[in-house]
N, C-alpha and C positions, 0 to 999 in steps of 0.2 A: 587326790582326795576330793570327795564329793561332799554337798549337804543340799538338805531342802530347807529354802527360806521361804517366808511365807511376805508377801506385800500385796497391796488391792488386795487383800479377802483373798490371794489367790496362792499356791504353794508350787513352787517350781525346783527341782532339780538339778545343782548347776557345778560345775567344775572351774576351775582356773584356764580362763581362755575362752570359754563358751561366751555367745550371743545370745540372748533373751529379751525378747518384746515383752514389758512389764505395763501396769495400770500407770496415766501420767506421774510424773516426779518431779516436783520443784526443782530448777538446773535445766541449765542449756549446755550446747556439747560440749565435751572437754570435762566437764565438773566430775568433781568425785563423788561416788555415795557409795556409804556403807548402812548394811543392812543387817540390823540387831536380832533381829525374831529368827533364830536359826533352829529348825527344829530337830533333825537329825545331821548328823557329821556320818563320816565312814569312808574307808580306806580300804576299795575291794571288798571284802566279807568281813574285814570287819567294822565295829559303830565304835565312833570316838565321843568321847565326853564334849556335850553343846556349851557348857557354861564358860561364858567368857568369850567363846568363838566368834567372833565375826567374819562378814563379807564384804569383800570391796569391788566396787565395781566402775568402770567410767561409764558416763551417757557419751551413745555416738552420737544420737540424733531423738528429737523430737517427730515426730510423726502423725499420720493419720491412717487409720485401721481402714479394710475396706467396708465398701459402701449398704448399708445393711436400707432394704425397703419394706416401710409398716404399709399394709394396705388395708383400710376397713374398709366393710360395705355390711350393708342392711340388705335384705333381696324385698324384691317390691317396695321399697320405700325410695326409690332414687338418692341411697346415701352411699356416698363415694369417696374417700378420704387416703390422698397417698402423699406419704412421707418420705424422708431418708436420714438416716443420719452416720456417721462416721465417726467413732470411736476414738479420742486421744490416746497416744500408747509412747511412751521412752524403751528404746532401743539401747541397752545396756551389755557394754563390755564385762565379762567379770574378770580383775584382776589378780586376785588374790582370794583364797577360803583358808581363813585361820593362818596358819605362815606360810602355807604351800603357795607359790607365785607361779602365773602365767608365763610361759618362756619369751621373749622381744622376737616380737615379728617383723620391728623392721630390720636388725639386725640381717635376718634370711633374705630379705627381698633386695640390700644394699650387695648381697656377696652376688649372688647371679648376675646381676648388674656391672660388675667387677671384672666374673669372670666374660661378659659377652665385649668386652670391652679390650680386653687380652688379645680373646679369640680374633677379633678383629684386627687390630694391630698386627697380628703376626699373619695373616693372612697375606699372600701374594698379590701384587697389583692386578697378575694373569686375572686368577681366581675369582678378582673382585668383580673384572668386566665380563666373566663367563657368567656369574650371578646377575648381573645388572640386564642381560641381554633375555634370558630367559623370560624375564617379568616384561622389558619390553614388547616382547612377540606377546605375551598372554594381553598385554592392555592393547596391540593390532589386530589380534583375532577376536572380535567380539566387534569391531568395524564392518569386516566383511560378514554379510547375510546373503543367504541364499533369497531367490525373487518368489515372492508369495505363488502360489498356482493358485489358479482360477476355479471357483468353484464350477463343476457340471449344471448343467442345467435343471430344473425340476422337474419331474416324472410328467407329470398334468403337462405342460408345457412339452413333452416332446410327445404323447399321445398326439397334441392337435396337429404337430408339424406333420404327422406321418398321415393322417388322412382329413385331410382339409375339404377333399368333396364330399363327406356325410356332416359335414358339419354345416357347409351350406346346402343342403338339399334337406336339412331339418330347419333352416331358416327359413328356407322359398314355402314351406308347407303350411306356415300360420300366417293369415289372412291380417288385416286388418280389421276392426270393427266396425260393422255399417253403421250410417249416420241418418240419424231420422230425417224426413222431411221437415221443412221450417214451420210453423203453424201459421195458417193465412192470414191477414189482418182483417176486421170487419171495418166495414164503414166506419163507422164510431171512430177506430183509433185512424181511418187514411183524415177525415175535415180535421 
């Protein structure tokens, strides 16, 4: 059985068992809430009568929505304004819609538990050290690494290697700058 309750102004779709992130809720985890405003009910195709229906739900958890950023600006006015802010939200189990109830989930999760528990027990001492040996080798292989290779050299750098006398015979060809004579001193500055 399905219905749509409405809370925060907002209207959600929900079944027995479902999770739903709803607007904050008075209550911390564990707490119970039921939800009155139910607007439609229905079972497959068909709609069942809302009056009287409620919804029950637990809060898992208290939260924060993600991170939403305001940014204004003005152009040419050097106005720049950034904000953030993050939404409170209750994270709600539903339990129960009208008499229909959610099936026990920990019930399922306590039997596989059970049965790996069996499995185990009955399992061969052989068997156990053949499993135990595998995972050892996979946590020794990851020790051994091959040795890094050496990068080759860079193209420019092996140009020069291969002809090193045109690179000095374009050195020997620029001169130095000649240097002026010094300017004489007059009398005046030799007394």
């Amino acid at each position: 059985m399905f219905a749509i309750v409405r809370t925060g102004g907002k209207q959600y779709r929900v079944a027995a068992g479902d999770i739903i992130a709803v607007e904050k809720l008075a209550g911390e985890a564990g707490d119970s809430v039921t939800f009155d405003d139910v607007l439609l009910a229905g079972d497959g195709d068909k709609i069942a009568d809302t009056k009287g229906l409620k919804v029950t739900g637990e809060i898992v958890a208290q939260e924060k929505g993600e991170k939403v950023i305001i940014f204004k600006k003005r152009r040419r006015h050097n106005y720049r304004r950034k904000n953030g802010h993050r939404q409170q939200h209750t994270v709600v189990s539903i339990t129960a819609v009208g008499s229909s109830k959610a099936p026990k989930k920990e019930a399922k999760k306590a039997a596989p538990a059970k049965e790996e528990a069996k499995s185990a027990e009955t399992k061969p001492a052989a068997e156990k050290k053949a499993d135990a040996k595998p995972a050892a080798e996979k946590k020794a292989a990851p020790a051994k690494k091959a040795p890094a290779k050496k990068a080759e050299p860079k193209k420019a750098a092996a140009k020069t290697e291969d002809k090193p006398a045109v690179a000095k015979k374009a050195a020997a060809k620029k001169k130095p700058a000649a240097k002026k004579p010094a300017a004489q001193k007059t009398k005046a500055q030799k007394d």
